[in-house]
C-alpha positions as CSV (number, residue, x, y, z in Angstrom):
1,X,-72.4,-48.0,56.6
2,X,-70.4,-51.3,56.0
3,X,-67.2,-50.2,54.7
4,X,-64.8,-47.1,56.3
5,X,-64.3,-44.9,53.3
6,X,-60.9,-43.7,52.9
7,X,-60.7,-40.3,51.0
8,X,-57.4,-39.7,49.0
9,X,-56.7,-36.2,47.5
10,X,-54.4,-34.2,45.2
11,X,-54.4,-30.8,46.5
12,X,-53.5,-28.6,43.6
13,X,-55.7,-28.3,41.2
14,X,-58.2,-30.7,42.9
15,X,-59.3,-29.4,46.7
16,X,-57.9,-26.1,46.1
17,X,-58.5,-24.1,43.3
18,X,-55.2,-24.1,40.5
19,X,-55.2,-20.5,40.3
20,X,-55.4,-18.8,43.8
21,X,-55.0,-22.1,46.1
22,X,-58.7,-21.3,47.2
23,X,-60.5,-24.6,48.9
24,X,-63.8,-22.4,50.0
25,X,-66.0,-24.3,47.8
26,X,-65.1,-27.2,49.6
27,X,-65.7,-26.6,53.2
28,X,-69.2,-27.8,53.3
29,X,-68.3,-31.3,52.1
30,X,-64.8,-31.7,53.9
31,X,-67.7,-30.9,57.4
32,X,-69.6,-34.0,55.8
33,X,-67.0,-36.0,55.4
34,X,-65.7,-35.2,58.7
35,X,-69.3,-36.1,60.2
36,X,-69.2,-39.0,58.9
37,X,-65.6,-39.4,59.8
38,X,-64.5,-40.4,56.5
39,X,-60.6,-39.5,56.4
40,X,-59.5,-37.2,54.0
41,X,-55.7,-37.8,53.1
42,X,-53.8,-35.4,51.3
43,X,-51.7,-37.0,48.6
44,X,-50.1,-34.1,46.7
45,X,-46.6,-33.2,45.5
46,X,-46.4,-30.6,48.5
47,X,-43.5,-31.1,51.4
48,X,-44.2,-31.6,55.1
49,X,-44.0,-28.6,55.9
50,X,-46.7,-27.4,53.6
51,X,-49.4,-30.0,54.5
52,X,-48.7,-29.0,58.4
53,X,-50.2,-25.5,57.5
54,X,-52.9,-26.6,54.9
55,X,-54.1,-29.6,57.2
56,X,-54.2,-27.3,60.3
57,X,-56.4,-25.0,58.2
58,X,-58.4,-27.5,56.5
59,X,-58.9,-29.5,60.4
60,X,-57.6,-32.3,59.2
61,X,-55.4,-34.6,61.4
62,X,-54.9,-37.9,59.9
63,X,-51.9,-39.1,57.5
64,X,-50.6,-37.4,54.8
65,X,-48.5,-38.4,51.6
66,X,-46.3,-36.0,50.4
67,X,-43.8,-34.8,47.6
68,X,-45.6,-37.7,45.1
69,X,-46.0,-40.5,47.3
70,X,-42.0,-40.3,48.4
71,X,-42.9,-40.7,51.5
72,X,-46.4,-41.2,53.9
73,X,-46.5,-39.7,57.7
74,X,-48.7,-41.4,60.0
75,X,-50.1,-39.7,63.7
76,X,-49.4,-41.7,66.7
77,X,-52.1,-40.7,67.5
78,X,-53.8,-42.7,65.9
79,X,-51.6,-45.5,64.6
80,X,-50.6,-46.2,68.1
81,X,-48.0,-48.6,67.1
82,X,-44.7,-48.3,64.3
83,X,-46.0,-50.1,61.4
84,X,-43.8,-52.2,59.7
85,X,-41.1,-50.5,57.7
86,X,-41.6,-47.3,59.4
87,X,-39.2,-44.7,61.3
88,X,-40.1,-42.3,64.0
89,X,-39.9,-38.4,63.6
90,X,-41.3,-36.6,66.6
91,X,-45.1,-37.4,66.4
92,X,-45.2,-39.9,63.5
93,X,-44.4,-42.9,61.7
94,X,-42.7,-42.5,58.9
95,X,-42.8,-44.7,55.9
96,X,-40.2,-44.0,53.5
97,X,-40.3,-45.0,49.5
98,X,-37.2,-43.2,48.2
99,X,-34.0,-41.8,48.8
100,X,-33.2,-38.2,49.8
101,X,-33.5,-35.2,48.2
102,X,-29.8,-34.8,47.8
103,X,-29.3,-37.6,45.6
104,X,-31.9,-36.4,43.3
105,X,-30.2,-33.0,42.5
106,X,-27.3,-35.2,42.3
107,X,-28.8,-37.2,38.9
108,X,-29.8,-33.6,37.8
109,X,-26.6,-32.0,38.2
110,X,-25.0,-34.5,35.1
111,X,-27.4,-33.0,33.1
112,X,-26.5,-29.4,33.3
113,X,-24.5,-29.5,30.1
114,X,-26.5,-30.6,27.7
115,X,-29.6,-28.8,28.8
116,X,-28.2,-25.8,29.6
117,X,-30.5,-22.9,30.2
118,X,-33.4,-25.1,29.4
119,X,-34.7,-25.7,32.9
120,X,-34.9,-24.8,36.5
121,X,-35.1,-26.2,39.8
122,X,-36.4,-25.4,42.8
123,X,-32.7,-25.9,44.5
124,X,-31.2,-23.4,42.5
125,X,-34.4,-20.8,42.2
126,X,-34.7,-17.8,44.8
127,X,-37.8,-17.3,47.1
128,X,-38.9,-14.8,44.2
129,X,-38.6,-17.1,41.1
130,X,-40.5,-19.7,43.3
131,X,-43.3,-17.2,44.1
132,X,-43.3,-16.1,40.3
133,X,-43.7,-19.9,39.3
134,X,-46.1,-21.2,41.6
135,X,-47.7,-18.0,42.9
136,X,-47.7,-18.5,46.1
137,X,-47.2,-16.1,48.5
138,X,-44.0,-15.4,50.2
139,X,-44.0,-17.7,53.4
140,X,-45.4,-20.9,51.7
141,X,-42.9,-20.5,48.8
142,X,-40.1,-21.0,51.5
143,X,-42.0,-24.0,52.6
144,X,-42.3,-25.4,49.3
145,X,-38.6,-25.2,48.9
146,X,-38.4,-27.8,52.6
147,X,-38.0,-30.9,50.4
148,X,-36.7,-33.7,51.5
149,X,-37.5,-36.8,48.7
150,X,-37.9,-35.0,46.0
151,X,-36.8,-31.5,43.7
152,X,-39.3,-29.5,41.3
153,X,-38.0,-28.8,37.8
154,X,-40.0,-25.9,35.8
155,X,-39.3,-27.3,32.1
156,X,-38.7,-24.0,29.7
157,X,-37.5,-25.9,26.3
158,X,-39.3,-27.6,23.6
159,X,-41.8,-30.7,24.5
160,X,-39.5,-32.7,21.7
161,X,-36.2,-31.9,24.4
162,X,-38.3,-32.1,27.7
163,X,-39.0,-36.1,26.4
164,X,-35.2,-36.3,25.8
165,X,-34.2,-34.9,29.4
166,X,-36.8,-37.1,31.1
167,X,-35.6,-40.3,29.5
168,X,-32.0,-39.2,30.3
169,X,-33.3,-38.7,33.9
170,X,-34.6,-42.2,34.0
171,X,-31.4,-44.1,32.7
172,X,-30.0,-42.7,35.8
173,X,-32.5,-44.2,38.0
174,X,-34.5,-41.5,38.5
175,X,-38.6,-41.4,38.1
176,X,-40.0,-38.3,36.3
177,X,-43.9,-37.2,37.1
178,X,-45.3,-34.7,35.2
179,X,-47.7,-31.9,37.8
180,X,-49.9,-29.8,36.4
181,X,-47.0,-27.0,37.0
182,X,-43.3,-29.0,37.3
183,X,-41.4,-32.1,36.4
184,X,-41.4,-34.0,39.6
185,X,-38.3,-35.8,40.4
186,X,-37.4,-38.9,42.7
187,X,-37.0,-42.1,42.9
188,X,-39.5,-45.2,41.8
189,X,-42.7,-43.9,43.7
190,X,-45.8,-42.5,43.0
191,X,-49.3,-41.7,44.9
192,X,-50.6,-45.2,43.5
193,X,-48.1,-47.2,45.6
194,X,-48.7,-45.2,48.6
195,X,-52.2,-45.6,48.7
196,X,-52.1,-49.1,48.5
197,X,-49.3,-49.6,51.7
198,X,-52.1,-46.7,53.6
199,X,-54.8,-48.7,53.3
200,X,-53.2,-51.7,54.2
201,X,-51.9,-50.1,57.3
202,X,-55.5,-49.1,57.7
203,X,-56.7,-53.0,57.5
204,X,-53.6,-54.2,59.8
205,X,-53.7,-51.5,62.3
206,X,-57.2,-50.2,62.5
207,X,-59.0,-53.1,62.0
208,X,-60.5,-51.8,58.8
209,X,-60.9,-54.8,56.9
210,X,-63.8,-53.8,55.0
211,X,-62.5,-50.2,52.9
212,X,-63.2,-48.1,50.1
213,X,-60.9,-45.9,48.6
214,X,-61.9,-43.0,47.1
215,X,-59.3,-40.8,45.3
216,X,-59.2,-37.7,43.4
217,X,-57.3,-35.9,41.3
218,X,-56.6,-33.9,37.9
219,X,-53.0,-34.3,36.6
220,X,-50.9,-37.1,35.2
221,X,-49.1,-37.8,38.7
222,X,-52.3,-39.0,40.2
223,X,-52.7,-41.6,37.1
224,X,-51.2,-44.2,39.7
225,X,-53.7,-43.2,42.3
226,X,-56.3,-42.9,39.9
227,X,-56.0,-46.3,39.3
228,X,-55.5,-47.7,42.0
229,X,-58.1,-46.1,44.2
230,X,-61.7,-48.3,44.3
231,X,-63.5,-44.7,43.0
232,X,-61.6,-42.5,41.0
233,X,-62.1,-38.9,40.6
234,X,-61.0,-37.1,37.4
235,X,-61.3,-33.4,38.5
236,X,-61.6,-30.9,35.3
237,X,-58.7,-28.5,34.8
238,X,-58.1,-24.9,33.3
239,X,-55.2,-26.3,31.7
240,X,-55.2,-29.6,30.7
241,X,-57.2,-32.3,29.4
242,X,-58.1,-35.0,32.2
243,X,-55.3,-37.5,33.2
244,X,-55.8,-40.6,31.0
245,X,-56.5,-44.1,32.7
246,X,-56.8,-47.6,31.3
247,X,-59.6,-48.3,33.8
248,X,-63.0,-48.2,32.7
249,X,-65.1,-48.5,35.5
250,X,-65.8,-46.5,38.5
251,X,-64.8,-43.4,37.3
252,X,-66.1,-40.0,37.9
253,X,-65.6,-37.0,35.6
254,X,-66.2,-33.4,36.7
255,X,-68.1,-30.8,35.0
256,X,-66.7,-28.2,37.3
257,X,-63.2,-27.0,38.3
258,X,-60.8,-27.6,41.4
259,X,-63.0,-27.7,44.5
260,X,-66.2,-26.6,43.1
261,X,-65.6,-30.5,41.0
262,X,-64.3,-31.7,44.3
263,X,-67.2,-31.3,46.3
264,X,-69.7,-32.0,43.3
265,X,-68.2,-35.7,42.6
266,X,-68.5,-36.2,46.7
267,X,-71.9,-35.3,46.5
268,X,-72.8,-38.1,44.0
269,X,-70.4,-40.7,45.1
270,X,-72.2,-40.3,48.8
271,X,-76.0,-40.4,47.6
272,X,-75.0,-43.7,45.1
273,X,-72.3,-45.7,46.7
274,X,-71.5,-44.8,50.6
């Protein structure tokens, strides 16, 4: 093997199943990749404090991106020194794309008027309505509500008003993603731009000048990552159509859902390009 392969993921939807967060199906090839110790880096719309419990199940203990590329956390552990641009939090380097949370809700809030009773937000929803939303069960609803770059907005209007409120959203400075359950909103960052600066950091820090990016995903806010990955990996949906990318190479499609389509796209890349 002459290149380190660098495995990006979405997480819902994609490695675990859209329905009842199941990532079963994928166990066998997560061991492979782990073998073969090909990182697999969660990039996903989840918080922090989600990934820490998903990652400690999955045994995964490399970098994460979370909340939409907002933000990417890096072990010490393994980046043993503070990449540049970085802060420190207690066992990482932190590189951050956006401004808080707080400023975010703060955009939001001048739209209250006009689209009154037309959406919701995860700020303003109780542990129930989050849980009824996303069902999830009780304790990772709480830590889906730990944001810190970002807030979720469950759109309940027409699709002519939701394009009204987004545009409105981004004359304020604010950039809208669309999940395959929320509106996702921050500030100008997405998955695409955080893959890039990781495997950079990668090159720079680990030595890892020769790299191949996988990345996988099956909603419109992986289109950046899509895209910018070497591989990309479209994974089929229950709900939607697959994301739409102006690429035309090096694409694979999957004929089976979340990780059941996860682990079947591995499977090929591995035997015909790793």
């Amino acid at each position: 093997m002459l290149k380190q392969v660098l495995v990006f993921t979405d997480m819902d939807g994609t490695l675990l199943d859209h329905d009842n967060y199941d990532y079963s199906p994928a166990l066998d090839m997560l061991n492979t990749l782990k073998s073969k110790h090909f990182p697999v880096i969660p990039a996903t719309s989840k918080t922090k404090a989600e990934l820490d419990v998903l990652m400690a199940e999955l045994q995964l203990s490399g970098p994460c991106i979370v909340e939409n590329g907002a933000a990417i956390y890096l072990p010490q552990h393994l980046f043993h020194t503070r990449p540049e641009g970085c802060i420190e939090k207690p066992g990482y380097w932190v590189k951050e794309f956006v401004r808080p949370r707080p400023h975010w809700l703060d955009l939001i809030s001048k739209l209250f008027s006009e689209f009154d009773s037309e959406f919701l937000q995860f700020s303003n929803m109780s542990n129930q309505d989050i849980i009824q939303y996303t069902g999830l069960d009780e304790k990772s609803a709480r830590l889906a509500n730990t944001r810190l770059y970002s807030e979720p907005v469950k759109w309940l209007g027409t699709l002519e008003r939701k394009t009204l409120f987004i545009a409105q959203l981004q004359q304020l400075g604010a950039n809208v993603l669309q999940g395959g359950r929320f509106l996702g909103v921050s500030g100008q960052c997405d998955k695409g731009l955080a893959l890039i600066w990781l495997v950079d950091a990668y090159q720079r820090q680990l030595g890892l000048r020769a790299t191949v990016s996988i990345a996988l995903g099956d909603s419109n806010n992986d289109v950046a990552m899509l895209e910018a990955s070497d591989i990309a990996v479209r994974i089929k949906s229950p709900t939607h159509n697959f994301p739409t990318l102006t690429r035309t190479s090096g694409i694979y499609d999957s004929s089976l859902m979340g990780p059941s389509g996860w682990s079947e796209c591995l499977s090929k890349i591995l035997i015909r390009e790793c």
